[in-house]
N, CA, C and O atoms as a Maestro MAE file, in Angstrom:
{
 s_m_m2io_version
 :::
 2.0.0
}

f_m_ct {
 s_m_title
 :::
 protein
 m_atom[220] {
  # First column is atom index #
  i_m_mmod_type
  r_m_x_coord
  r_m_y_coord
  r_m_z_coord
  i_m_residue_number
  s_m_chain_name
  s_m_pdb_residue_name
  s_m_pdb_atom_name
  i_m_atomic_number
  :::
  1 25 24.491 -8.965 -1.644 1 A "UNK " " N  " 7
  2 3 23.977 -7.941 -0.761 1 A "UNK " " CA " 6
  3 2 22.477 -7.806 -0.993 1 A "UNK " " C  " 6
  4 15 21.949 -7.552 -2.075 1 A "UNK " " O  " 8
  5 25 21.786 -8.037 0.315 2 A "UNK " " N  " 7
  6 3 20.088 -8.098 -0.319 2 A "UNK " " CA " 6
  7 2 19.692 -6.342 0.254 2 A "UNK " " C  " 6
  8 15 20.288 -5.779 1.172 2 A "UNK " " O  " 8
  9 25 18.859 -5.899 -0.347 3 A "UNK " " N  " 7
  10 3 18.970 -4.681 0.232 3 A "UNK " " CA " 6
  11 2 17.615 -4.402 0.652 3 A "UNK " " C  " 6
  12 15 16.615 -4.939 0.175 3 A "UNK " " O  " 8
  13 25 17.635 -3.552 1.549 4 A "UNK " " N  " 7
  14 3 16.126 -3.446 2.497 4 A "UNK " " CA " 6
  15 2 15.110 -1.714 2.513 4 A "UNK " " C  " 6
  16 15 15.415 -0.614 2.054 4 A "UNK " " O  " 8
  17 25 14.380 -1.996 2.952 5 A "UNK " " N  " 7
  18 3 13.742 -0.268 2.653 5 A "UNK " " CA " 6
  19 2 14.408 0.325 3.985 5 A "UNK " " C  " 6
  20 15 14.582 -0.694 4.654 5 A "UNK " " O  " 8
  21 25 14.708 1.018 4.471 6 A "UNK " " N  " 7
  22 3 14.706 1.552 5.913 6 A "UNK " " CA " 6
  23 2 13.123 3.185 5.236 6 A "UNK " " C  " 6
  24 15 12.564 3.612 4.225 6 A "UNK " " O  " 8
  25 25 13.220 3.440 7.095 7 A "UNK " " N  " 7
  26 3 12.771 4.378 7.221 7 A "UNK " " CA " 6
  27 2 10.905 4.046 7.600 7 A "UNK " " C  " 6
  28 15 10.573 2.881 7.819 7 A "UNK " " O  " 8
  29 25 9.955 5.053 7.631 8 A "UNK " " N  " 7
  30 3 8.353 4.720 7.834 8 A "UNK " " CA " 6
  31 2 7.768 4.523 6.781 8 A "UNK " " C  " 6
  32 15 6.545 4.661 6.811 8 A "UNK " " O  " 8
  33 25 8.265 4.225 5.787 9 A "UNK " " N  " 7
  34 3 7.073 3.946 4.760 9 A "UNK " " CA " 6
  35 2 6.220 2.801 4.543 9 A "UNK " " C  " 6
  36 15 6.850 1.772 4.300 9 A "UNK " " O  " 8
  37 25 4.810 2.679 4.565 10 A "UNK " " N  " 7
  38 3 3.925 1.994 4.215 10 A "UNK " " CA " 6
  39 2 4.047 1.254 2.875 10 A "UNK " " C  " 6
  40 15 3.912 1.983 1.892 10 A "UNK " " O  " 8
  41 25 4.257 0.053 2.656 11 A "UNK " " N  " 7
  42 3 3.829 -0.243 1.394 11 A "UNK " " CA " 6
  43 2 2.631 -1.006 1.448 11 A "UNK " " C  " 6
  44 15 2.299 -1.719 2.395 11 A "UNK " " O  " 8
  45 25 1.994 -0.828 0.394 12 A "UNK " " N  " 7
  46 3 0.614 -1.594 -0.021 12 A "UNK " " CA " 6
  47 2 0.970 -2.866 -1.694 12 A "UNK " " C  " 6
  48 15 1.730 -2.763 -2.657 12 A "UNK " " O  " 8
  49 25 0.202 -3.670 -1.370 13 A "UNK " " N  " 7
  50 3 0.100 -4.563 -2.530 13 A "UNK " " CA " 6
  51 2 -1.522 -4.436 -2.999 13 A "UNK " " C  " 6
  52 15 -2.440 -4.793 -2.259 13 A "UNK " " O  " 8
  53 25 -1.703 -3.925 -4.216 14 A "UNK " " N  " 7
  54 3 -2.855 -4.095 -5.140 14 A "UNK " " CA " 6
  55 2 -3.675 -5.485 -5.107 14 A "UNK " " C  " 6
  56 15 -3.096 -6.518 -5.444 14 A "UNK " " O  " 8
  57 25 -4.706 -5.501 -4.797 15 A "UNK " " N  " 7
  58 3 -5.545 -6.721 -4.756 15 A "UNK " " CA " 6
  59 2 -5.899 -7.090 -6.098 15 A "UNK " " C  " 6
  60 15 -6.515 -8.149 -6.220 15 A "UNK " " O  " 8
  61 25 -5.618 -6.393 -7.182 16 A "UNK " " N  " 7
  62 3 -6.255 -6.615 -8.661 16 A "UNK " " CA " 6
  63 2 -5.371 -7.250 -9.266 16 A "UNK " " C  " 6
  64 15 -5.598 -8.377 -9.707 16 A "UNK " " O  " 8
  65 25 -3.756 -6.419 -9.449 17 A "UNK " " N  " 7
  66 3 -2.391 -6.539 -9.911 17 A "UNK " " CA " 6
  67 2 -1.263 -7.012 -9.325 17 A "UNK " " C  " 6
  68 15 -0.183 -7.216 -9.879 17 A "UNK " " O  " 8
  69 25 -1.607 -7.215 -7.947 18 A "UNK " " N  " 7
  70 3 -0.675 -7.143 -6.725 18 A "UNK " " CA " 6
  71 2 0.608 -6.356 -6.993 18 A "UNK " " C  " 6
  72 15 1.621 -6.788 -6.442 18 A "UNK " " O  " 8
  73 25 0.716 -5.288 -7.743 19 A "UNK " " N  " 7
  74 3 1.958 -4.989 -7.501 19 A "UNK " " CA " 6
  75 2 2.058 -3.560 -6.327 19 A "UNK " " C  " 6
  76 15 1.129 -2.815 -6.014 19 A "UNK " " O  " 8
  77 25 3.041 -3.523 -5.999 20 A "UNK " " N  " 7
  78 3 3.623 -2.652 -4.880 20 A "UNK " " CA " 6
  79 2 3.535 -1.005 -5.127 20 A "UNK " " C  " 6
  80 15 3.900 -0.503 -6.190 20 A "UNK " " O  " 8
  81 25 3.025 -0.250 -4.051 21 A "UNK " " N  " 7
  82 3 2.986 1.160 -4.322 21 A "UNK " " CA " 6
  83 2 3.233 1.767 -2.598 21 A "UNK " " C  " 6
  84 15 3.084 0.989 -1.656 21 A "UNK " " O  " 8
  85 25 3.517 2.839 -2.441 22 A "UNK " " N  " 7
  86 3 3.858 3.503 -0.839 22 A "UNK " " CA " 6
  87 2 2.664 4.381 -0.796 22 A "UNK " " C  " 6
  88 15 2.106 4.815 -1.803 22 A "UNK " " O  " 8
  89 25 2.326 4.603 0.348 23 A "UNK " " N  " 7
  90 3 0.876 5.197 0.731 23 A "UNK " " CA " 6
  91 2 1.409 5.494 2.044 23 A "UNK " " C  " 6
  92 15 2.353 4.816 2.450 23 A "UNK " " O  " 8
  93 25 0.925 6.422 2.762 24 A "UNK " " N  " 7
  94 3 1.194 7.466 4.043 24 A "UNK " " CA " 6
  95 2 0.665 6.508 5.020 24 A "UNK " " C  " 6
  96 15 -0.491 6.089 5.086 24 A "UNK " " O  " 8
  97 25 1.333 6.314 5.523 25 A "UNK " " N  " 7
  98 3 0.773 5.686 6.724 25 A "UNK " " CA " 6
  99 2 -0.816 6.359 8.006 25 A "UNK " " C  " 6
  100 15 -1.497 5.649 8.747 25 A "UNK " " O  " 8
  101 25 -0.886 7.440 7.861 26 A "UNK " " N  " 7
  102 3 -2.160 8.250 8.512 26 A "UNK " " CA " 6
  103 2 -2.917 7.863 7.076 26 A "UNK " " C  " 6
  104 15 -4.117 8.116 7.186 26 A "UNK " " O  " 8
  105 25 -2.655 7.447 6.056 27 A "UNK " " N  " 7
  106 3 -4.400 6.985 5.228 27 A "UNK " " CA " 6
  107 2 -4.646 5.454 5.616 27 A "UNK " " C  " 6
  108 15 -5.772 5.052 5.909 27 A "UNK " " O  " 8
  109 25 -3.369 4.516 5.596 28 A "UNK " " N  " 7
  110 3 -3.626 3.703 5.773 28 A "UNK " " CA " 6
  111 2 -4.575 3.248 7.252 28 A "UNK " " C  " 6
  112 15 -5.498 2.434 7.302 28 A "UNK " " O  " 8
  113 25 -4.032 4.016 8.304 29 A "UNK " " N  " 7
  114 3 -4.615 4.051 9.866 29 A "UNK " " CA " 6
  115 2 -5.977 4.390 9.761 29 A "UNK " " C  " 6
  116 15 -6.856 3.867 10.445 29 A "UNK " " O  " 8
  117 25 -6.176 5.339 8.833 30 A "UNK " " N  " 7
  118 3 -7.455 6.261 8.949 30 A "UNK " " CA " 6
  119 2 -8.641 4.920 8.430 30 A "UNK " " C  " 6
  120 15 -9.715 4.557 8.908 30 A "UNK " " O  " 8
  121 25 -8.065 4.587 7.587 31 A "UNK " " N  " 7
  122 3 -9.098 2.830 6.579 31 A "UNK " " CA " 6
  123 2 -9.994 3.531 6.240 31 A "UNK " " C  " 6
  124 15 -10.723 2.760 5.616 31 A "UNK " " O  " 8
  125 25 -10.660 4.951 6.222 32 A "UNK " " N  " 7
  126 3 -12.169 5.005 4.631 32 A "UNK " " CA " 6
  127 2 -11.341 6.091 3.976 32 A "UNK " " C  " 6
  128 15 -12.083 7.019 3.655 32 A "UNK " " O  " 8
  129 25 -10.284 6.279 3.712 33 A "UNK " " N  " 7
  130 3 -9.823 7.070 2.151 33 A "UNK " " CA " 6
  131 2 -9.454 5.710 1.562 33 A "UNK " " C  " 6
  132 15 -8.780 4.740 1.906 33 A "UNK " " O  " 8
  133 25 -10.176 6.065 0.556 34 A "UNK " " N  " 7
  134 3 -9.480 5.003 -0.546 34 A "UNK " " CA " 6
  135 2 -8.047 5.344 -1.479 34 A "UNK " " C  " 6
  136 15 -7.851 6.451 -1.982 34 A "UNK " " O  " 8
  137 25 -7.214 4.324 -1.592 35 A "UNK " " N  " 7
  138 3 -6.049 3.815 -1.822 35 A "UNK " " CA " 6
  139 2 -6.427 3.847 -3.553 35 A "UNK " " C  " 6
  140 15 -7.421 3.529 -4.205 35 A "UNK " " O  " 8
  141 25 -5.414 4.267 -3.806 36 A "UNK " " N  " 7
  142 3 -5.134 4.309 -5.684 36 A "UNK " " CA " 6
  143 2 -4.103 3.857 -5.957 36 A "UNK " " C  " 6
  144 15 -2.993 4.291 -5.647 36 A "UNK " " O  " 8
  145 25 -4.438 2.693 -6.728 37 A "UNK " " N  " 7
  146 3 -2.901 1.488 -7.476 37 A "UNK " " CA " 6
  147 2 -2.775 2.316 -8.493 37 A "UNK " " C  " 6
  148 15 -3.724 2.705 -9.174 37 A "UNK " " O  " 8
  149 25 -1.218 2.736 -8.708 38 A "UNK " " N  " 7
  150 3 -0.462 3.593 -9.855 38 A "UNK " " CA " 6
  151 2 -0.538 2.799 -10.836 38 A "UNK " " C  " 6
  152 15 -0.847 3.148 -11.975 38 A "UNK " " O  " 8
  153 25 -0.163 1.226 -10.355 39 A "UNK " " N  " 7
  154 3 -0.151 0.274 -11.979 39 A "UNK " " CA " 6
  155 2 -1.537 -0.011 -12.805 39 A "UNK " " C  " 6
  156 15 -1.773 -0.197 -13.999 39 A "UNK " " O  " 8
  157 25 -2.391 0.041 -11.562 40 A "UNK " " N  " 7
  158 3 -3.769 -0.587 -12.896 40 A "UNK " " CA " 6
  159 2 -4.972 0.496 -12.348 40 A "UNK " " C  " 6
  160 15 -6.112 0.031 -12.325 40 A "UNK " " O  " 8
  161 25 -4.818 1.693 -11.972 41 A "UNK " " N  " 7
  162 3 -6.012 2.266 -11.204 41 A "UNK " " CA " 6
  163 2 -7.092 1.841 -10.579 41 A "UNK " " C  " 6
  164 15 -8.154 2.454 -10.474 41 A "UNK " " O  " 8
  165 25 -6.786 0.606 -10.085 42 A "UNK " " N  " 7
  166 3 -7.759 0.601 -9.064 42 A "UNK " " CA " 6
  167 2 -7.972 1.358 -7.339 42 A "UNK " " C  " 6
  168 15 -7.112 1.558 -6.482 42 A "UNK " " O  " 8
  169 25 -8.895 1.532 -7.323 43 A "UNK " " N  " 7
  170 3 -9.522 2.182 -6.064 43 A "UNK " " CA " 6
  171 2 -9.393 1.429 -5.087 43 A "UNK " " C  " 6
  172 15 -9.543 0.397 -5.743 43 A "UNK " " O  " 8
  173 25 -9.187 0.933 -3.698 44 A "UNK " " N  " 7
  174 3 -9.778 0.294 -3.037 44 A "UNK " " CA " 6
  175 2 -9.315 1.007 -1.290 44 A "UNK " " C  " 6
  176 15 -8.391 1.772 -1.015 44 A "UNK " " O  " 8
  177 25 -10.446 0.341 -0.300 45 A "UNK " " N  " 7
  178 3 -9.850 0.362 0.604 45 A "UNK " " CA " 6
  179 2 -9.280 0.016 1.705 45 A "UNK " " C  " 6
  180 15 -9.922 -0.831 2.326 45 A "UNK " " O  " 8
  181 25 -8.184 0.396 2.247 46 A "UNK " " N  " 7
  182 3 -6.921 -0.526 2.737 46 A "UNK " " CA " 6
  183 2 -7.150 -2.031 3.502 46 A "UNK " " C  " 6
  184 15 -6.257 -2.869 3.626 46 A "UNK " " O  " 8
  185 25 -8.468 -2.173 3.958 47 A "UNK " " N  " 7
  186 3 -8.631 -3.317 4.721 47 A "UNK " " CA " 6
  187 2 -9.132 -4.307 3.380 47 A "UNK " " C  " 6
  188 15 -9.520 -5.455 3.594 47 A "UNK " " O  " 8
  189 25 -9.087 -3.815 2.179 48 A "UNK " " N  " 7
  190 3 -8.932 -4.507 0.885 48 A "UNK " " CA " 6
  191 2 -7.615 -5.185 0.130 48 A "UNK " " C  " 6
  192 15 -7.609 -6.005 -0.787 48 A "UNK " " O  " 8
  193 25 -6.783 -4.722 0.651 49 A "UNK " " N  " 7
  194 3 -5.570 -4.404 0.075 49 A "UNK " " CA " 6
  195 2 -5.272 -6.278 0.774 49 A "UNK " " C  " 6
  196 15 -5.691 -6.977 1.697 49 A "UNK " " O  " 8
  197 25 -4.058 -6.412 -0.666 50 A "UNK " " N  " 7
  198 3 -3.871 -7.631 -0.264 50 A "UNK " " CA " 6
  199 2 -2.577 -8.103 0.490 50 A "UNK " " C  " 6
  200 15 -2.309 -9.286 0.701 50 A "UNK " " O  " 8
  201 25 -1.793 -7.013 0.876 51 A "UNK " " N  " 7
  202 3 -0.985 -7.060 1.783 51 A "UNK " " CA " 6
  203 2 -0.430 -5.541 2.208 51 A "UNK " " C  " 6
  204 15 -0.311 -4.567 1.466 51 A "UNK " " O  " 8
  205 25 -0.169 -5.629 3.434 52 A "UNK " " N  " 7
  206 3 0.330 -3.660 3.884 52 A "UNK " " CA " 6
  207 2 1.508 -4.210 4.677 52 A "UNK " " C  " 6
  208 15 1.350 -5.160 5.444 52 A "UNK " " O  " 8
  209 25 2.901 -3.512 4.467 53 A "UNK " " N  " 7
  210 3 3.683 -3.821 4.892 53 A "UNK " " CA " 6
  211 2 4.405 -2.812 5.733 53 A "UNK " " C  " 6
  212 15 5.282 -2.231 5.094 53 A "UNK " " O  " 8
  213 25 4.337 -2.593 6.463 54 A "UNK " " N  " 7
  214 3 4.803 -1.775 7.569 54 A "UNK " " CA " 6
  215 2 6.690 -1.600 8.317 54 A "UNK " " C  " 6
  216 15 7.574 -2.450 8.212 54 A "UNK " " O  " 8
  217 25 6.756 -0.749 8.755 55 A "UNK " " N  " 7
  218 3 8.483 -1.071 9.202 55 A "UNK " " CA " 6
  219 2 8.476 -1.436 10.385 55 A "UNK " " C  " 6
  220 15 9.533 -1.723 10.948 55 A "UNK " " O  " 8
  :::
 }
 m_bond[219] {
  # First column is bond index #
  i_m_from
  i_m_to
  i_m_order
  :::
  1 1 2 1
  2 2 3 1
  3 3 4 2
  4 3 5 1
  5 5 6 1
  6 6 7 1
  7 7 8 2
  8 7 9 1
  9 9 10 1
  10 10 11 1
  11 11 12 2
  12 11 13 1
  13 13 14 1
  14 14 15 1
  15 15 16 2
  16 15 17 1
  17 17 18 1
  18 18 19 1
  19 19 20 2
  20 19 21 1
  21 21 22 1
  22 22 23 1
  23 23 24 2
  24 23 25 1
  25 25 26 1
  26 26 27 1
  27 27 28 2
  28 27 29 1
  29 29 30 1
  30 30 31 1
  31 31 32 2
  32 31 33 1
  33 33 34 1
  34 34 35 1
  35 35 36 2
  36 35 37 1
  37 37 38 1
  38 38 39 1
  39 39 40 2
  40 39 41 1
  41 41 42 1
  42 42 43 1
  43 43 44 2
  44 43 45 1
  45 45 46 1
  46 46 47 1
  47 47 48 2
  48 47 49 1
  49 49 50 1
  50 50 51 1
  51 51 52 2
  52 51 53 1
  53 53 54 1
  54 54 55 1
  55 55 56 2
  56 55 57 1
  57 57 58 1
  58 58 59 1
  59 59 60 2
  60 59 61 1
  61 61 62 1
  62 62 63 1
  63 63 64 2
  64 63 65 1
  65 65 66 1
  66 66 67 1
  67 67 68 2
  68 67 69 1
  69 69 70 1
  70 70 71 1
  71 71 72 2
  72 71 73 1
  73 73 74 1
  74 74 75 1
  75 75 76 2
  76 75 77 1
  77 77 78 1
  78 78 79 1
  79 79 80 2
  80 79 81 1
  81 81 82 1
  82 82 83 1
  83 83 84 2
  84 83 85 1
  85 85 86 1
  86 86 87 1
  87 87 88 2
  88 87 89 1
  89 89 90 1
  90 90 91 1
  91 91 92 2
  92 91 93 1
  93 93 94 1
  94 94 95 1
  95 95 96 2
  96 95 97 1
  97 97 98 1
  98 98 99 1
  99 99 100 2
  100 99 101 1
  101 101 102 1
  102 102 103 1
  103 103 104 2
  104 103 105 1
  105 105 106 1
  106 106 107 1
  107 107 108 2
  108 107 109 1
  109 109 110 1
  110 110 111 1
  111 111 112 2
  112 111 113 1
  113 113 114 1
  114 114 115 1
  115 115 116 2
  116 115 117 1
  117 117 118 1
  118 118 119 1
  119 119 120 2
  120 119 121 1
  121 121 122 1
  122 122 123 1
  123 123 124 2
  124 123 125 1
  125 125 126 1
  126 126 127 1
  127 127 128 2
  128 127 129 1
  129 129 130 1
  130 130 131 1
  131 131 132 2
  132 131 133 1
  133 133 134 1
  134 134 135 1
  135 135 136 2
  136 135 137 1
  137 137 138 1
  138 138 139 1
  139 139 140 2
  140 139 141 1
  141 141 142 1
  142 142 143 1
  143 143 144 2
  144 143 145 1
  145 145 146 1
  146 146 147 1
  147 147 148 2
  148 147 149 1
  149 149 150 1
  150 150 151 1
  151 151 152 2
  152 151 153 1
  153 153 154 1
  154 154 155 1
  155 155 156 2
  156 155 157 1
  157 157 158 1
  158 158 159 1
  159 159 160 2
  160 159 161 1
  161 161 162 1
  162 162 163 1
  163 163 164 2
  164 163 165 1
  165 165 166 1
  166 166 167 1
  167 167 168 2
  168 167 169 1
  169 169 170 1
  170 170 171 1
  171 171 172 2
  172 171 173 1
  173 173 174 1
  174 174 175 1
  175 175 176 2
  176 175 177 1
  177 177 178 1
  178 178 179 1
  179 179 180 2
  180 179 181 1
  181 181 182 1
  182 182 183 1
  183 183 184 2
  184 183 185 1
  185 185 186 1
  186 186 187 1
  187 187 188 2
  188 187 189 1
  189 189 190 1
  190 190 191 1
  191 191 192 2
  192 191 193 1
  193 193 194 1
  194 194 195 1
  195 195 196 2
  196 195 197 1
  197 197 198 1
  198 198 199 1
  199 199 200 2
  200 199 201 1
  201 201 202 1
  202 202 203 1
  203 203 204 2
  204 203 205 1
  205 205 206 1
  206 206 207 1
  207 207 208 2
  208 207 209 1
  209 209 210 1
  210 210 211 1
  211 211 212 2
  212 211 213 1
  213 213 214 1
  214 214 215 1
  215 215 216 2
  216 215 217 1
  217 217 218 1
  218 218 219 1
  219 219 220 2
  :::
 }
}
């Protein structure tokens, strides 16, 4: 059984760490708030990001 996200959430991949974190979709749209990776604190913003995955 592979299992899937349902629902609107945004995920982002870290350009530093690449690992995965959820971010609101109105910051991601908005592109100048900057995005904060939980795993390694980096800052960046979303048209930085090394992948955004959408539903």
């Amino acid at each position: 059984m592979v299992a899937e996200k349902e629902g609107s959430a945004v995920f982002v991949r870290c350009p530093s760490c690449s690992g995965w974190f959820n971010a609101a979709a109105p910051l991601i749209d908005r592109g100048d708030i900057p995005l904060y990776c939980p795993s390694c604190t980096r800052r960046f913003l979303p048209r930085e990001a090394a992948e955004i995955d959408r539903p």
